[in-house]
C-alpha positions in Angstrom: 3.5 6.8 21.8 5.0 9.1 19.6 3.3 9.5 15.9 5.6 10.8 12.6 3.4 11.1 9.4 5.3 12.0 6.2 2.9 12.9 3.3 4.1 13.4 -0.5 2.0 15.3 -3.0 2.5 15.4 -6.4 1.7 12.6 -5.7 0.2 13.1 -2.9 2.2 10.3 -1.1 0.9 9.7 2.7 3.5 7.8 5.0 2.3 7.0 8.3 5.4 6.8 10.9 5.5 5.8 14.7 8.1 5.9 17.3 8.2 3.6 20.0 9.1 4.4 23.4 11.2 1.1 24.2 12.4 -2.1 21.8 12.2 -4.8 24.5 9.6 -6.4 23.4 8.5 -7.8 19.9 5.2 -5.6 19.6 5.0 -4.0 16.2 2.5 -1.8 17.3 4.0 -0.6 21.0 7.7 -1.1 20.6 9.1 -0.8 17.3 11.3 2.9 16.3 9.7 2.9 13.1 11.6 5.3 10.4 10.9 5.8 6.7 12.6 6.4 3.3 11.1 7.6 0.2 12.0 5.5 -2.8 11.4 7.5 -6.0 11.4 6.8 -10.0 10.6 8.8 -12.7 9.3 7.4 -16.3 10.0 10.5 -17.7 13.0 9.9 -20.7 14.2 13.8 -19.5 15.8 14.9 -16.6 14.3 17.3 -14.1 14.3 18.2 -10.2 12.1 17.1 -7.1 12.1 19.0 -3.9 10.7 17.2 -0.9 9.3 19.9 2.2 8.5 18.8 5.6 5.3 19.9 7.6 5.5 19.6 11.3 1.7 17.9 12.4 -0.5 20.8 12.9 1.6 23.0 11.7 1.1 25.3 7.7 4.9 26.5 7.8 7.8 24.0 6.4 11.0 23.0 8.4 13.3 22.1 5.9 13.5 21.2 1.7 15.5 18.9 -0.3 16.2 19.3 -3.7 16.8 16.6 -5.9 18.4 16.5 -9.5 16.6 13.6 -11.5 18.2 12.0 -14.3 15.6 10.7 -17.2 14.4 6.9 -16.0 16.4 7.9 -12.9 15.6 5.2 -9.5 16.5 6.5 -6.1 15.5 6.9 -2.2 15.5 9.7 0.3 16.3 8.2 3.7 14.6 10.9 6.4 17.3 10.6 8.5 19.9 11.8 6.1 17.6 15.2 6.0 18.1 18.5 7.9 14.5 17.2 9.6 15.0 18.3 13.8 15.2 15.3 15.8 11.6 14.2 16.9 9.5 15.2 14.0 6.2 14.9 13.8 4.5 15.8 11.1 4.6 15.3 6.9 6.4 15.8 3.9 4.7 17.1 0.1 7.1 16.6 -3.0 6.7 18.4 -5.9 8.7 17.9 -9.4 8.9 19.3 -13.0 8.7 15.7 -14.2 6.6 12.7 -13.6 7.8 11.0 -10.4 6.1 7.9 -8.2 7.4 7.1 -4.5 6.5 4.4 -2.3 7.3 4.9 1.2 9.6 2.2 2.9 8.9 2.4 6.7 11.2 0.2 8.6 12.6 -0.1 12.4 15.0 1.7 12.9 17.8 2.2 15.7 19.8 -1.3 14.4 16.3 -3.4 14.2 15.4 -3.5 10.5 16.0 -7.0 10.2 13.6 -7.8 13.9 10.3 -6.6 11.9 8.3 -6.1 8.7 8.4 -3.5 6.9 5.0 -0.9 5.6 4.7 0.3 2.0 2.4 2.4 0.5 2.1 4.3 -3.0 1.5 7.7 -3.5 -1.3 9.9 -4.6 -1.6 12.1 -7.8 -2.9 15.5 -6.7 -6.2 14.7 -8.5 -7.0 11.5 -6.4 -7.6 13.7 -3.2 -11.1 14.2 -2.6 -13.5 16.2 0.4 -14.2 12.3 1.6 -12.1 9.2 2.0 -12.7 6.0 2.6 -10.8 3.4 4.8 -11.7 -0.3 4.2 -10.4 -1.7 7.4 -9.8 -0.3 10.7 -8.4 -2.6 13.7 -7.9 -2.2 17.2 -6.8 -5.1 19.1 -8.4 -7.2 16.9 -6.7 -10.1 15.0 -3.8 -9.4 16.9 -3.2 -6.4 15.4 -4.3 -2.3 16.0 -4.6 0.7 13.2 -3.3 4.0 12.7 -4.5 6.4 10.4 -2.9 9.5 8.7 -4.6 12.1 6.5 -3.6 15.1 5.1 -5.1 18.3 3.7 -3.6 19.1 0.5 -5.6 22.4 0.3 -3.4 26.2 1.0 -6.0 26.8 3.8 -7.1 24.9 6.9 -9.9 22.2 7.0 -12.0 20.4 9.5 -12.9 16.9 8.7 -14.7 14.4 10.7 -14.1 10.6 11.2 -16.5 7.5 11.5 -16.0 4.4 12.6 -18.1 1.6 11.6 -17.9 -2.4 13.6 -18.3 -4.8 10.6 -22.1 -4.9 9.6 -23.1 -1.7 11.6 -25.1 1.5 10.0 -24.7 3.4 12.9 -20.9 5.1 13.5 -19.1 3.6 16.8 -17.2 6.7 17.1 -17.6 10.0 15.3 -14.4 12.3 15.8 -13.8 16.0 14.7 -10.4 17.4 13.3 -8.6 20.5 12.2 -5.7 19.9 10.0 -3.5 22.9 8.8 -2.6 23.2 5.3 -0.5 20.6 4.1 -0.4 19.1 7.2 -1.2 16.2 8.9 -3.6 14.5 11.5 -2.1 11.4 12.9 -4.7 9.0 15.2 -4.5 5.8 16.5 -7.2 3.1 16.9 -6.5 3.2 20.5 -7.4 7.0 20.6 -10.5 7.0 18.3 -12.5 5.7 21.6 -13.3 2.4 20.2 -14.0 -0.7 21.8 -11.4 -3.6 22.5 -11.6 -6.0 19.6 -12.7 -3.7 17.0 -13.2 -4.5 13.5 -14.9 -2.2 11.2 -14.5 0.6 8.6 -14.1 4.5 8.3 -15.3 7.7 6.5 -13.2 10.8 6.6 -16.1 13.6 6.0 -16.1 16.9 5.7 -17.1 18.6 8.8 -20.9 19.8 9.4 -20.4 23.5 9.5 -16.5 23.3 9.5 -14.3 24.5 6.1 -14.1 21.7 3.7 -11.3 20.5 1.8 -9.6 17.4 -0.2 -7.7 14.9 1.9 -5.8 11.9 1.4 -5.1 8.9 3.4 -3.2 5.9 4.5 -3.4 3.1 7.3 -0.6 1.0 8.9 -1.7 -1.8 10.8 0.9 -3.9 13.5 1.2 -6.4 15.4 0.2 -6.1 19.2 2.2 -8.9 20.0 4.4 -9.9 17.0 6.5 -8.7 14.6 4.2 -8.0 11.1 3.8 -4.8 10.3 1.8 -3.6 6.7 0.0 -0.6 5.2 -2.4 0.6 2.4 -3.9 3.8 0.9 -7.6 4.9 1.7 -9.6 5.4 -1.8 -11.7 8.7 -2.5 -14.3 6.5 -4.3 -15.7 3.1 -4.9 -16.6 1.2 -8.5 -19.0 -1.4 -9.7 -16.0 -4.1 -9.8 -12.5 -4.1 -8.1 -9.5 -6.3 -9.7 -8.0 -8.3 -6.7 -4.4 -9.4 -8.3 -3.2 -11.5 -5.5 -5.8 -14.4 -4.0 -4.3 -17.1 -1.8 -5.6 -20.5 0.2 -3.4 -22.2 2.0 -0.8 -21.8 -0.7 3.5 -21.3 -0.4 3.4 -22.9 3.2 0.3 -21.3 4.7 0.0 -18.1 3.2 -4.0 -17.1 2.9 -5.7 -13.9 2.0 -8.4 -11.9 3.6 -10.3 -9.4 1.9 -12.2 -6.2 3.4 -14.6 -5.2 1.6 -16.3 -1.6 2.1 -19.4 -0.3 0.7 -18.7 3.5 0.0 -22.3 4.5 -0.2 -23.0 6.5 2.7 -26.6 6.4 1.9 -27.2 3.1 0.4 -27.0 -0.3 1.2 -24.4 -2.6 -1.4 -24.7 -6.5 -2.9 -21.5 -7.8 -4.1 -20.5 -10.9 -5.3 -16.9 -12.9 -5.7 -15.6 -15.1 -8.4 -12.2 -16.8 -8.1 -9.3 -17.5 -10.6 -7.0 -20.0 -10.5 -4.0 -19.2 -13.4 -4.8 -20.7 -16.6 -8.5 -21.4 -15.7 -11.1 -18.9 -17.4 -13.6 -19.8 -15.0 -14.0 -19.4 -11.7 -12.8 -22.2 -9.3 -15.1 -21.0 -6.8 -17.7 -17.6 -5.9 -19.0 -16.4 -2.9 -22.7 -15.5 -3.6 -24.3 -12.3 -3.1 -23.9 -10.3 0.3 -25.2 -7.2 1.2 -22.9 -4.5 2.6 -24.8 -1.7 4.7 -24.2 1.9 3.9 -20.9 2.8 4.7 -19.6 -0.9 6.4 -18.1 -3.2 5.6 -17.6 -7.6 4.9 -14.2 -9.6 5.9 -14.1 -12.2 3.1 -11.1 -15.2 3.4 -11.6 -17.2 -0.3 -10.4 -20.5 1.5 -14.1 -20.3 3.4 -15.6 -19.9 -0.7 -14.3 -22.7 -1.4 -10.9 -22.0 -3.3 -9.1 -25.2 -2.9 -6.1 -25.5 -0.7 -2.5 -24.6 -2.7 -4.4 -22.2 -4.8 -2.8 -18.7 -5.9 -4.8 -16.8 -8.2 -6.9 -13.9 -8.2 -10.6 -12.5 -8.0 -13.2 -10.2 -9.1 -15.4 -8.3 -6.6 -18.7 -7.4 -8.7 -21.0 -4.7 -7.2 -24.5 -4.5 -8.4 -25.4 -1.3 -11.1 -24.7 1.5 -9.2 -22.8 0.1 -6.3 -19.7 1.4 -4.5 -17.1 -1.0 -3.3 -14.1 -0.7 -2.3 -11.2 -3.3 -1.3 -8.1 -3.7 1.1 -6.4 -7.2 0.2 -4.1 -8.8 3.2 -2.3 -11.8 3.3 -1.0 -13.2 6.5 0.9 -16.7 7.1 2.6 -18.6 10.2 5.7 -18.0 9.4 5.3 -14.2 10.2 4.4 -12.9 6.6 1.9 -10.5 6.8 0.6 -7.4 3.6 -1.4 -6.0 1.9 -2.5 -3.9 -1.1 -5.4 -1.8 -2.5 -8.2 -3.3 -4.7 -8.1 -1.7 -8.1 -10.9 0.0 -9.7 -9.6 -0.6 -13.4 -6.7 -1.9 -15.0 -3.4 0.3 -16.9 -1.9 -0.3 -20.3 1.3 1.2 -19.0 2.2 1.8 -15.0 5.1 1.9 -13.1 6.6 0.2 -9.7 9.0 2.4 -8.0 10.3 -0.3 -5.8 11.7 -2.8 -7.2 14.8 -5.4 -5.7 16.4 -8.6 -6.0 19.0 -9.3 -3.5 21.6 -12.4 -4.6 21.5 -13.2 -0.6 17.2 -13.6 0.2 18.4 -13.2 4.3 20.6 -9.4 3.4 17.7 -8.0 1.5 14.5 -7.8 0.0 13.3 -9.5 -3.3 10.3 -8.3 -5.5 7.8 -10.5 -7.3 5.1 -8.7 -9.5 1.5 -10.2 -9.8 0.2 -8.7 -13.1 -3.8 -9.6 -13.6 -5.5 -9.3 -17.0 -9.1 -7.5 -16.7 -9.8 -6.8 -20.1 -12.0 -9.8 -22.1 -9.1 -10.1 -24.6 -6.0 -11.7 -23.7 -3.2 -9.4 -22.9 0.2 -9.6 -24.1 3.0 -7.4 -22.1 6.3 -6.4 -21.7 8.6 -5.6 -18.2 11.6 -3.7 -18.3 13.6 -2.9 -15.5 15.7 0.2 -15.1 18.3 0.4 -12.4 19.3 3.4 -10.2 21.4 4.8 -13.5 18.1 5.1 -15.7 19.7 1.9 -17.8 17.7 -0.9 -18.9 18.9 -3.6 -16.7 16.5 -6.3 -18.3 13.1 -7.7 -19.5 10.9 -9.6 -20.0 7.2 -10.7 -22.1 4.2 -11.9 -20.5 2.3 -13.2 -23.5 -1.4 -14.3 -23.8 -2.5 -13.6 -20.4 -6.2 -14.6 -20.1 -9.2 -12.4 -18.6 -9.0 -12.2 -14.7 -5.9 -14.4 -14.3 -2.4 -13.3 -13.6 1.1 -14.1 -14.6 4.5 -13.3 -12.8 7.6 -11.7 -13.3 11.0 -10.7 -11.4 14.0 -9.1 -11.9 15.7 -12.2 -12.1 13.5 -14.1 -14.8 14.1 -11.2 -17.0 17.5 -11.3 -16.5 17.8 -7.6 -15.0 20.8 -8.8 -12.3 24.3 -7.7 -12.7 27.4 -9.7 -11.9 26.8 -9.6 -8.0 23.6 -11.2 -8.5 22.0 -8.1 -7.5 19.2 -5.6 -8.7 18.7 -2.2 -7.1 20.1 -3.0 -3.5 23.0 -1.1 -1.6 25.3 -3.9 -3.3 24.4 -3.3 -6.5 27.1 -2.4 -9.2 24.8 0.7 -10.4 23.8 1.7 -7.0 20.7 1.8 -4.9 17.3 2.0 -6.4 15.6 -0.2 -9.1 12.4 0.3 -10.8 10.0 -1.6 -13.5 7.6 -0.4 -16.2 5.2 -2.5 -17.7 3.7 -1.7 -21.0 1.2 -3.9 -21.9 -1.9 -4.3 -25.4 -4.7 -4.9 -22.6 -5.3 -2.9 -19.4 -3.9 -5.1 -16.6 -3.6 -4.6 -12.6 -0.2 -4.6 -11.1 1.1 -5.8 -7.5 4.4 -5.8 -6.2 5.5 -8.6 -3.3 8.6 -7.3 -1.3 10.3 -10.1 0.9 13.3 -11.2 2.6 14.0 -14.3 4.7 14.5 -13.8 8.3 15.4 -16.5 11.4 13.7 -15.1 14.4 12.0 -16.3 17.1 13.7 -19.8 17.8 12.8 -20.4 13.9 9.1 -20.1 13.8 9.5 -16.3 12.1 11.1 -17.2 8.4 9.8 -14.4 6.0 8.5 -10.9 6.3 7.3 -9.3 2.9 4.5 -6.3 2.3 2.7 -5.6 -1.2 2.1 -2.2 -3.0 0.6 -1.3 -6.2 1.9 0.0 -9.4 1.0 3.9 -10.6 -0.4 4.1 -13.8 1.4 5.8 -16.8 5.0 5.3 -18.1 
């Protein structure tokens, strides 16, 4: 199977692309031509320019640039197959800018089949969020009906050699242990399938810096896909744990069977971990239900679903993951449902007064395109009072919206929509949009707060019994 990684650094943003060989089938992980596009905003209330460069895998020297004039508050996408890129690529991409900028990557099938599967999204790195070891939460190969693939990339000038673990759930002792050299600025590409693991593997990984090999920083992402199916979602890998991790979305049984699962990796390497998790329910200072203290071993990892804690059934909320003093945890938060939905999104660490969500649509037709909804989670002990505005692909203010006296740990909603951000089509930030493609949100809030986006769009597949596909990111810090 053909692999296509496209990394961005300014942000460091890692997109993890792969080609299949044939679409007769509905395997996510073996059949769908996966593609991306890089959907951009900047905060900044200046113009400036972004150039994008493209790094074949395993290769130091780029193949092509594209420059990009930014208006101030400017929204926008760079499809990759509108670029000078040779046909085949395989590789990644670093973009670099005089201004603030934050990209998602949107990786979608391509070749007519956009509509057939989910889409992936992840958020970009800042430069400083690369670090000599990385951590990934959740690795999968044929497990859960689904299989992972990693990227990383060296952000150093030079050439590095890392190695890779691979821990099964509960396990102190690697299952695998592979070596790698990546180029500068280039990529490394692997999956689960060729990491020698088991069938039916669940478990964790370390990216380390090779024993005796040149070190460097690296960054990460994983895309995980159906084996037989049509859901398809990523996430970044994290540089470093914390004491507590802010979980904005939590869901039993709730929007017609829509239930979350969380991994949950110690990122000791030396050390074993005891966490504990409290769940919220909105309006409801204390938890409707914990899951008492477990102990993590050294570099594994716990699967966590909150409707076996005891969340009641209907419930959407959020949680707390609470380390002990001097723990590190980390968190990878999926939500899958019958009806084909399937995401996730990156625990955070602490909460922003101000951040920023590149990728933000409302479609007037929920079957042509995608709509956003934005979980926004108080974590301070003070209740938070905030403010979305939504800026369209001309840097205007489209509309907004306050989210007043949000209490510690729960979360409140917004949309384009309920802040009145659409224009006479109905629209927000979608190809039919009166101002164009691209649409973005900054939230400015008195308390720090943790911010998810929901992307999804309603689908009629498979004799009716595949309705929605959707994926999650997070917001970037800093307006």
């Amino acid at each position: 199977m053909k692999r296509r990684l496209l990394i961005v650094s300014l942000l460091s943003l890692v997109l993890v692309l792969a080609m299949g060989a044939s679409v007769s089938a509905q395997s996510a992980t073996n059949d769908a031509p996966w593609t991306s596009s890089i959907t951009y905003y900047t905060p900044s209330t200046t113009g400036g320019q972004m150039v994008v460069s493209y790094y074949a895998e395993g290769s130091a020297t780029a193949v092509d640039a594209q420059t990009i004039d930014l208006s101030a508050k400017q929204a926008g996408s760079l499809f990759i197959g509108n670029t000078d890129v040779p046909a085949g690529f395989e590789g990644a991409a670093v973009i670099s800018s005089d201004v603030p900028v934050v990209a998602v990557n949107v990786q979608f099938a391509s070749s007519g089949l956009s509509g057939q599967y989910g889409r992936l999204l992840y958020s970009g790195f800042s430069i400083d969020q690369a670090a000599e070891t990385f951590f990934i939460p959740t690795v999968l190969y044929q497990r859960f009906g689904s299989t992972s693939m990693i990227g990383v990339q060296n952000v150093e000038s030079f050439d590095i050699d890392v190695t890779m673990k691979l821990y099964a759930a509960g396990e102190t002792t690697p299952t695998a242990t592979v070596d790698q050299n990546i180029k500068a600025q280039s990529s490394w590409v692997v999956s689960a399938a060729e990491l020698g693991l088991p069938a039916n593997f669940n478990g964790s990984a370390t990216i380390e810096p090779q024993s005796g090999g040149v070190a460097g920083r690296v960054v990460a992402s994983v895309q995980e896909t159906d084996d037989s199916g049509r859901g398809a979602y990523a996430f970044e890998g994290v540089a470093q744990g914390s004491e507590t991790v802010y979980m904005a979305s939590m869901l039993c049984d709730a929007f017609g069977g829509q239930n979350s699962f969380y991994a949950v990796q110690n990122a000791s390497l030396v050390d074993d971990a005891t966490v504990t998790i409290d769940f919220y329910e909105p309006g409801n200072a204390t938890p409707i239900a914990s899951k008492a203290a477990t102990t993590i071993p050294a570099g594994g990892k716990i699967s966590v679903n909150p409707c076996n804690e005891g969340v009641p059934a209907g419930t959407s909320g959020s949680a707390v993951i609470s380390g002990e003093v001097g723990d590190a945890i980390i968190a990878i938060g999926k939500v899958k449902a019958p009806n084909g939905l399937a995401t996730s999104f990156v625990g955070e660490s602490a909460g922003a007064m101000d951040s920023s969500s590149a990728y933000i649509r409302w479609a007037d037709n929920h079957y042509n395109e995608f709509r956003a909804f934005v979980a926004v989670m108080n974590v301070s002990a003070t209740a938070a009072d905030c403010t979305a505005t939504y800026y369209d692909a001309t840097g205007n203010i489209a509309g907004s919206e306050d989210l007043l006296d949000i209490a510690q740990y729960n979360k409140v909603n917004t949309n384009a929509s309920s802040a009145g951000a659409l224009d006479t089509n109905g629209e927000f930030g979608t190809g039919a949009s009166v101002a164009g493609t691209g649409g973005a949100l900054e939230l400015s809030c008195d308390q720090p707060v943790v911010t998810v986006v929901r992307l999804t769009r309603r689908v009629d597949l498979d004799g009716g019994s595949t309705t929605l596909f959707g994926e999650d990111y997070n917001a970037t810090a800093g307006n």
